[in-house]
LOPA-221916 format. One record per residue (C-alpha): chain; x, y, z; residue number from 1. Coordinates in nm, 3 decimals. Layout:
! LOPA-221916
- c / xx / yy / zz / k
- A / X / Y / Z / NUM
...
! end
This chain:
! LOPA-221916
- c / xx / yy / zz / k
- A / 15.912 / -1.278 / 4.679 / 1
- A / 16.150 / -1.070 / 4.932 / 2
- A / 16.197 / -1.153 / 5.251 / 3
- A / 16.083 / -0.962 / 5.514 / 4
- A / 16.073 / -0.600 / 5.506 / 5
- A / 16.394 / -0.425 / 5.523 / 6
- A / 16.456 / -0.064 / 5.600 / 7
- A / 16.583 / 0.137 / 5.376 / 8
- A / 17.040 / 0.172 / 5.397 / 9
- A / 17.154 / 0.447 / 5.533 / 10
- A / 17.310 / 0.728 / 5.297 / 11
- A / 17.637 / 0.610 / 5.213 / 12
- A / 17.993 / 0.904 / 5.289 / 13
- A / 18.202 / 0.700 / 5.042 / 14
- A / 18.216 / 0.350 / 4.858 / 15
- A / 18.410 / 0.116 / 4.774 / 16
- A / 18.325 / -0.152 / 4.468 / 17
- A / 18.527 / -0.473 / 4.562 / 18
- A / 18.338 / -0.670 / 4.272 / 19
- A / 18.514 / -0.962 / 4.170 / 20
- A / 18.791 / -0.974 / 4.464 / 21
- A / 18.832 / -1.267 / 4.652 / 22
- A / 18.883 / -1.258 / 5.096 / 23
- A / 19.040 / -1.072 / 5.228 / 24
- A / 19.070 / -0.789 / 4.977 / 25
- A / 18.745 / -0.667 / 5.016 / 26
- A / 18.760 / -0.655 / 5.407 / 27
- A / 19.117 / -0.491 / 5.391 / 28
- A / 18.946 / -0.225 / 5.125 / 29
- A / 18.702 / -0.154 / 5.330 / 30
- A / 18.939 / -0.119 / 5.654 / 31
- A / 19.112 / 0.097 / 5.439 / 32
- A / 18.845 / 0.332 / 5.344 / 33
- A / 18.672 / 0.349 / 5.687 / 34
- A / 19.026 / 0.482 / 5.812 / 35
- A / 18.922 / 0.772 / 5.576 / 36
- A / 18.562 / 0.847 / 5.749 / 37
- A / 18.502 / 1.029 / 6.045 / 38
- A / 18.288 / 0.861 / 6.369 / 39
- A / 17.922 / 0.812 / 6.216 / 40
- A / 17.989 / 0.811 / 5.863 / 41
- A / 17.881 / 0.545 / 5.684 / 42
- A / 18.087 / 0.303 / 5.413 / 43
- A / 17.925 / 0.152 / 5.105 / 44
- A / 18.117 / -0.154 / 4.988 / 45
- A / 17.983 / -0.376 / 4.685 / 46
- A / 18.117 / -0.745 / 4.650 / 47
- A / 18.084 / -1.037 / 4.472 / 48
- A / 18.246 / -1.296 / 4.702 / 49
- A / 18.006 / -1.548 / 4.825 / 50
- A / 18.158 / -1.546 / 5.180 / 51
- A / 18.116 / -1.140 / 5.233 / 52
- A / 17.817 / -1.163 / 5.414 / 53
- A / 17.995 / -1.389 / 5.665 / 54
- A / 18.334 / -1.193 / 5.625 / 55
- A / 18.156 / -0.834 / 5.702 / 56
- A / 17.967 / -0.993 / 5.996 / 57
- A / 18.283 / -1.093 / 6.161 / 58
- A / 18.485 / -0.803 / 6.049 / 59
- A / 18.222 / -0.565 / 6.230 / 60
- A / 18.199 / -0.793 / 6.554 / 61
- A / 18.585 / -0.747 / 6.512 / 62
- A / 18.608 / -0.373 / 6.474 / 63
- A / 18.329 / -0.213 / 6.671 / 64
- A / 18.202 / -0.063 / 6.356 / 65
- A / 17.814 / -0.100 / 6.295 / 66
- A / 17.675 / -0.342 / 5.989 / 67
- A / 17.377 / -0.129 / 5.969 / 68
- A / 17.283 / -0.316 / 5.654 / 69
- A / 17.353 / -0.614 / 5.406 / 70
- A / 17.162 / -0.647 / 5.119 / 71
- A / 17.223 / -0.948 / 4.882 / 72
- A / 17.226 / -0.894 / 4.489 / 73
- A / 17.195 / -1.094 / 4.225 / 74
- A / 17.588 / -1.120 / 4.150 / 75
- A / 17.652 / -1.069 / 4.512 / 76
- A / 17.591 / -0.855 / 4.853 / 77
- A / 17.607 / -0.469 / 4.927 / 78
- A / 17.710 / -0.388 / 5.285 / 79
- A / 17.661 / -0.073 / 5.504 / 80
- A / 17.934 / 0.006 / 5.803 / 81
- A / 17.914 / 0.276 / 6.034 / 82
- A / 18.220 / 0.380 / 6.119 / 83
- A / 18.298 / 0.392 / 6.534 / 84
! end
């Protein structure tokens, strides 16, 4: 049974699959690609690392960008940023 409800993500300007890499690559692709983005865009980043969730939490806190969304998978997490 889910959780509670969850809006749907926002429509994701470019993404990023960091499946199967281990921290930090998948916060230093997604630094990487949000460099690409203007302000407001949004980044799509799939991973499979069990500490993302955490990782992207920080990394946002960190940054300024928005975690408009986190939504955990089966074989991991998807995460939404919003660029600053």
């Amino acid at each position: 049974m889910p959780d509670a409800f969850q809006p749907a993500p926002p429509p994701a300007d470019l993404e990023v699959d960091a499946s199967g890499l281990k921290c930090p690559l998948p916060i230093l692709r997604a630094k990487k690609a949000l460099a690409q983005l203007a302000s407001g865009q949004v980044l799509k980043v799939i991973t499979t690392d069990a500490h993302a969730l955490r990782d992207f939490q920080a990394f946002a806190k960190q940054t300024g960008n928005a975690l408009e969304a986190q939504i955990e998978t089966e074989s991991g997490a998807v995460h939404f940023l919003r660029r600053r």
